[in-house]
Structure formats: structure tokens, C-alpha cells
C-alpha positions as CSV (number, residue, x, y, z in Angstrom):
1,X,-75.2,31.2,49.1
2,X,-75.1,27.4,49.3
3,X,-74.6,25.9,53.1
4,X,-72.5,22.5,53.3
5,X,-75.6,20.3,53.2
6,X,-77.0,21.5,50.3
7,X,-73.2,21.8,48.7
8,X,-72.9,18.0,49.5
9,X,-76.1,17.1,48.2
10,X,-75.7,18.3,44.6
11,X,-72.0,16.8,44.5
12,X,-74.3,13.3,45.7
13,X,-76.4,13.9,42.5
14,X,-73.5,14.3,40.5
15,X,-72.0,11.2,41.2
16,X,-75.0,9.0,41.4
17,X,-76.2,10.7,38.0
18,X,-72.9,8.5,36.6
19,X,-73.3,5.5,38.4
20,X,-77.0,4.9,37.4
21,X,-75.8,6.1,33.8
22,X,-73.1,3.5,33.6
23,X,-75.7,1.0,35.2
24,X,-73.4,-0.5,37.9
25,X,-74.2,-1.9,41.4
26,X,-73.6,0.7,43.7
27,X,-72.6,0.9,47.6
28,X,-73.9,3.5,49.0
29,X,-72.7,5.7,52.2
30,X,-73.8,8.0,54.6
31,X,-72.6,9.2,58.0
32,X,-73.6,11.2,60.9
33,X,-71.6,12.3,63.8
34,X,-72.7,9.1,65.9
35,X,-73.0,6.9,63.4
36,X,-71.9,5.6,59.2
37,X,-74.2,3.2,57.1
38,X,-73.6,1.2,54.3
39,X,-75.9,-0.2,51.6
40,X,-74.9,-2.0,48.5
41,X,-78.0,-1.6,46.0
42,X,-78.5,-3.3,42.4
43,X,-78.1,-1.8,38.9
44,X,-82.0,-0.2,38.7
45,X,-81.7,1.5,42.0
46,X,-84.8,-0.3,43.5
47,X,-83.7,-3.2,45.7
48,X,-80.8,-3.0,48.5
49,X,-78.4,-6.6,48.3
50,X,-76.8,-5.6,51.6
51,X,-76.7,-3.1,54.0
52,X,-74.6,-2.5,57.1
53,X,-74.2,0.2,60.2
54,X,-72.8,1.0,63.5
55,X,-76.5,0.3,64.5
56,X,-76.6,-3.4,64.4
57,X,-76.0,-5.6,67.3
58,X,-72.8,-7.0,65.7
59,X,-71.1,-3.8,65.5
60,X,-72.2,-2.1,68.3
61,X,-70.3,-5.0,69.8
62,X,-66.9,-4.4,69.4
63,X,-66.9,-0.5,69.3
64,X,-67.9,1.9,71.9
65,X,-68.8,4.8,69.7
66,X,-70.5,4.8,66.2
67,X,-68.8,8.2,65.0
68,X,-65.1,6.9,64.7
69,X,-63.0,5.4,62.1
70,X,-63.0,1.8,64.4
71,X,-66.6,1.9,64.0
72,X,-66.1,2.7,59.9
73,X,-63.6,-0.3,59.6
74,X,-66.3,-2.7,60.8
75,X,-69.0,-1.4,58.9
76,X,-66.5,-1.4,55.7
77,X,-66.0,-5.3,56.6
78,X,-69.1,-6.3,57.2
79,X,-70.2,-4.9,54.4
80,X,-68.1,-6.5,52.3
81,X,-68.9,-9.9,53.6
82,X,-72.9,-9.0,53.2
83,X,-72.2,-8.0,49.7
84,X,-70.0,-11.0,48.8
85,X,-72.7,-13.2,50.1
86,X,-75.1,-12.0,48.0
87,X,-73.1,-12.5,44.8
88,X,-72.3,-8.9,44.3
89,X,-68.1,-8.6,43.6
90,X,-67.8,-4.9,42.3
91,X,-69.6,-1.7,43.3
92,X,-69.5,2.0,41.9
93,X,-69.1,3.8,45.4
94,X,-71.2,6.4,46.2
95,X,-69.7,8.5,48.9
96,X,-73.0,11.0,48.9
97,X,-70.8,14.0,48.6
98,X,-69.1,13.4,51.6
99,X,-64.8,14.0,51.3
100,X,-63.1,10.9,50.3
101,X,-61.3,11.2,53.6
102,X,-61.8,9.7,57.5
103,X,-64.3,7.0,58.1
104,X,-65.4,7.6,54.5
105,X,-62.1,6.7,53.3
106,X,-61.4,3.6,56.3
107,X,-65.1,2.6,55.2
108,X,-63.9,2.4,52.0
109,X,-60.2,0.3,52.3
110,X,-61.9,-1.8,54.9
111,X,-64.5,-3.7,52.1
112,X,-61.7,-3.5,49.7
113,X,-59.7,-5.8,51.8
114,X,-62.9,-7.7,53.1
115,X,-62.9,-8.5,49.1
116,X,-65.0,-6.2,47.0
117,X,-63.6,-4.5,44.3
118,X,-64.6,-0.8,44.4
């Protein structure tokens, strides 16, 4: 019998197993109950353009816990203008498994109206 971690990691696989195939820039997620992180890493998989999390000073800033949808806007914006800065306009997103739904899902609108096309 599969627990939820390892059920979320082989859905992970399956979706980065596309993205690598269709060789696209990809920005990844991940999130745990305090905190979500964002990275936006190239085509080969082996250098990260941008990254972003509840962790940095920035954020930590204007929320007053990591583990909310607030905190996932942010990141989802700041993100976007890391990304755009580094010349990167559309990424595959890889949610790692995780629902397409909460902060997953503000992350997500949040860099699409900060300007990357996902």
C-alpha cells in the first residue's frame, strides 16, 4: 500500500519525465506546512535561473506565517519578477505531485499575473 508521500512522488516523476522530454524551462514547487518554495530551472535540469520562498527576508516581511495562501501570492510574484529578470518568459510548471489547488494554485495565478506565461 502506497502512503501520500510516496503517491505524490511518483505523480512528480510523471510530470517532470514530460517536461525534461519536451525540453522546456521549468518552475518548480514544493511546500511544507510552514513554508512553499519556488525555483525556475533551465531546459537541462542543471542550473536554477531563479528561485524564491517564504524564507527570504523580503517575504518574511509582509506575511506572518509561511504556510498560507498570502505567503503563496508573494512567493508566486516574486518569482515571476526573478524569472523575468533573468530572461526566462515561459515555464512548464512542475507542481511535484502536489493538487493543483491552495497555495499551489495562488502560487501559480500569482506569477501568471506577475507576467510569466505558465
Amino acid at each position: 500500500m502506497r502512503d501520500k508521500k510516496t503517491s505524490r512522488i511518483r505523480r512528480g516523476k510523471k510530470t517532470r519525465s514530460r517536461i525534461t522530454r519536451d525540453r522546456a524551462t521549468r518552475m518548480n514547487i514544493f511546500r511544507t506546512p510552514r513554508h512553499i518554495y519556488a525555483q525556475v530551472i533551465d531546459a537541462s535540469g542543471s542550473r536554477v535561473l531563479a528561485s524564491a520562498s517564504t524564507l527570504e527576508a523580503e517575504v518574511r516581511v509582509g506575511v506572518n506565517h509561511g504556510g498560507n495562501i498570502a505567503a503563496a501570492v508573494l512567493v508566486g510574484k516574486r518569482i515571476a519578477e526573478k524569472a523575468l529578470a533573468a530572461g526566462v518568459e515561459t515555464v512548464a510548471f512542475d507542481r511535484s505531485g502536489f493538487r493543483y489547488h491552495g497555495r499551489v494554485k495562488a502560487l501559480a495565478e500569482a506569477a501568471r499575473e506577475g507576467g510569466l506565461k505558465i
